[in-house]
C-alpha positions in Angstrom: 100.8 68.4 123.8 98.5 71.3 125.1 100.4 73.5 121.9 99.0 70.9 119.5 95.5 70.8 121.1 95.1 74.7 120.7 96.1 74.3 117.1 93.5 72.0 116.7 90.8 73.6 118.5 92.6 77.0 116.0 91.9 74.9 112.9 88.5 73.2 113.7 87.0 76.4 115.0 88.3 78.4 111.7 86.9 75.9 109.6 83.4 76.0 111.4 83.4 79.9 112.2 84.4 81.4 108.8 82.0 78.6 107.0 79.1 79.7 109.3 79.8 83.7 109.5 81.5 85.0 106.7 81.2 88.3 108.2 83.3 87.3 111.3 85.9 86.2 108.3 85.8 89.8 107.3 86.4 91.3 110.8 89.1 88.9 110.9 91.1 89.8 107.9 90.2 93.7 108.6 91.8 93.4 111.6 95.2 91.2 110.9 95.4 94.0 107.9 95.6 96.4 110.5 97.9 94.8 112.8 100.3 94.1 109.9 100.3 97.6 108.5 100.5 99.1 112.3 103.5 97.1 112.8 105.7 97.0 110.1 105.0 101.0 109.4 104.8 100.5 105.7 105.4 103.5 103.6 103.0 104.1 100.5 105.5 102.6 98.1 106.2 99.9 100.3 102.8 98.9 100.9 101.8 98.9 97.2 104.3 95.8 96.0 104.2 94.3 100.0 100.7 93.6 99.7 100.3 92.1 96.7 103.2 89.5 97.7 101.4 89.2 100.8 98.3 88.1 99.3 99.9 85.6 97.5 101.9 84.5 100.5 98.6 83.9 102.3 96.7 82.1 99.6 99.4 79.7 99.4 99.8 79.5 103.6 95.7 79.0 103.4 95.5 76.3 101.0 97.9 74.6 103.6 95.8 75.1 106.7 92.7 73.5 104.7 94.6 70.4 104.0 95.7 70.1 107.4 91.9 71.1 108.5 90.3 67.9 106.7 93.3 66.1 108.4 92.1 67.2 111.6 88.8 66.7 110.7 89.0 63.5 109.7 90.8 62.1 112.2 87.9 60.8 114.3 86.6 58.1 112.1 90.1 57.0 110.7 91.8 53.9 111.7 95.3 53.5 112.9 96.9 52.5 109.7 94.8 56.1 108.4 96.0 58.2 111.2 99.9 56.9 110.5 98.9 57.8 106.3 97.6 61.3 108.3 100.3 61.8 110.2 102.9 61.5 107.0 100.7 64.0 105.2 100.9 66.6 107.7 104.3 66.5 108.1 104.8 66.3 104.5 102.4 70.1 104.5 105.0 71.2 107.6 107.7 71.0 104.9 105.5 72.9 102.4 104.8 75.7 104.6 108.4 76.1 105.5 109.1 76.1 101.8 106.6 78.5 101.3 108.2 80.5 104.1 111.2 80.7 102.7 109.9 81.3 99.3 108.2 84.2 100.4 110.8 85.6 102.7 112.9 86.2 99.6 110.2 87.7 98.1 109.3 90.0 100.8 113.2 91.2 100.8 112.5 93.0 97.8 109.4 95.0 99.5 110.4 95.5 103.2 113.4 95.3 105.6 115.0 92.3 107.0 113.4 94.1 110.5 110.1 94.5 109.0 110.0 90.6 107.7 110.6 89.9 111.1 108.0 92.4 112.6 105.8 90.6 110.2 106.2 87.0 111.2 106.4 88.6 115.1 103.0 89.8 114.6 101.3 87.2 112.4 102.3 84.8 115.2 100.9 87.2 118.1 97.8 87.7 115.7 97.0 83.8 115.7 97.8 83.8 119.6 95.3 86.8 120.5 92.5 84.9 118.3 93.3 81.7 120.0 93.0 83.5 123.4 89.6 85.2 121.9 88.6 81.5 120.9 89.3 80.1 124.6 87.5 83.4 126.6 84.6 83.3 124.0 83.9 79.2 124.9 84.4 79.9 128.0 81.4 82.6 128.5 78.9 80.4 126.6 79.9 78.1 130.0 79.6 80.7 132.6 83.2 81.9 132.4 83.7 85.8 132.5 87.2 84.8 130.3 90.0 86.9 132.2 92.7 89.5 131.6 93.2 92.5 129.0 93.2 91.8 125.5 95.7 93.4 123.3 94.8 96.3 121.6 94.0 94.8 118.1 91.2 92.8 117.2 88.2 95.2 117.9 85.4 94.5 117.0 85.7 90.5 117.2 84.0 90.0 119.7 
């Protein structure tokens, strides 16, 4: 339950954020770049056909997140029989994005190592887990909380 309610608060506060501050949308990216190339040590002829499957790979990944995000967001004025319609859908997207996953992990075989596929889910997932973290700390000093604890070393300038 708490893992769902962080992916929720991920969602609604990416929709809101990057509509609001498109420069915050740019730090963002900047910085998941840099993770991603820091981690998977890409070499220059690597990196020229890697990134141009990972852009597709993320357009297709993003278009899911928004149709979960008007999910999300319309969640609080639906009714039961709405939310149950809702619920379908977003299972239905779960099985896209695995599909996509798979899709693309194929794909990326024929840019990167097996290792470096992994590295790259590894990091995406501790990419979306430092922002969520960022997300938490930042609410919590609007209320009077300092936050807590080191962040990781990628993400500069986010704050």
């Amino acid at each position: 339950m708490k893992k769902l309610i962080t992916i929720f608060l991920f969602f609604c506060w990416q929709s809101i954020a990057f509509a609001q501050n498109p420069e915050m949308l740019d730090k963002i990216e900047a910085a998941k770049i840099g993770i991603i190339t820091q981690k998977l040590n890409l070499s220059a002829e690597q990196s020229k056909t890697f990134w141009v499957i990972y852009n597709q790979y993320s357009a297709e990944k993003k278009a899911i997140r928004q149709e979960l995000t008007k999910l999300f967001n319309n969640s609080r004025t639906a009714t039961d029989e709405q939310l149950v319609k809702n619920m379908e859908k977003m299972l239905e997207l779960r099985d896209k994005e695995a599909d996509i996953d798979r899709k693309y992990y194929k794909e990326f075989q024929k840019a990167i190592s097996v290792r470096q596929i992994f590295e790259l889910y590894k990091a995406e997932i501790q990419f979306k887990a430092f922002l969520v973290d960022k997300i938490l700390k930042r609410g919590g000093k609007r209320k009077g909380n300092k936050g807590g604890g080191e962040d990781e070393d990628f993400g500069e300038g986010l704050d």
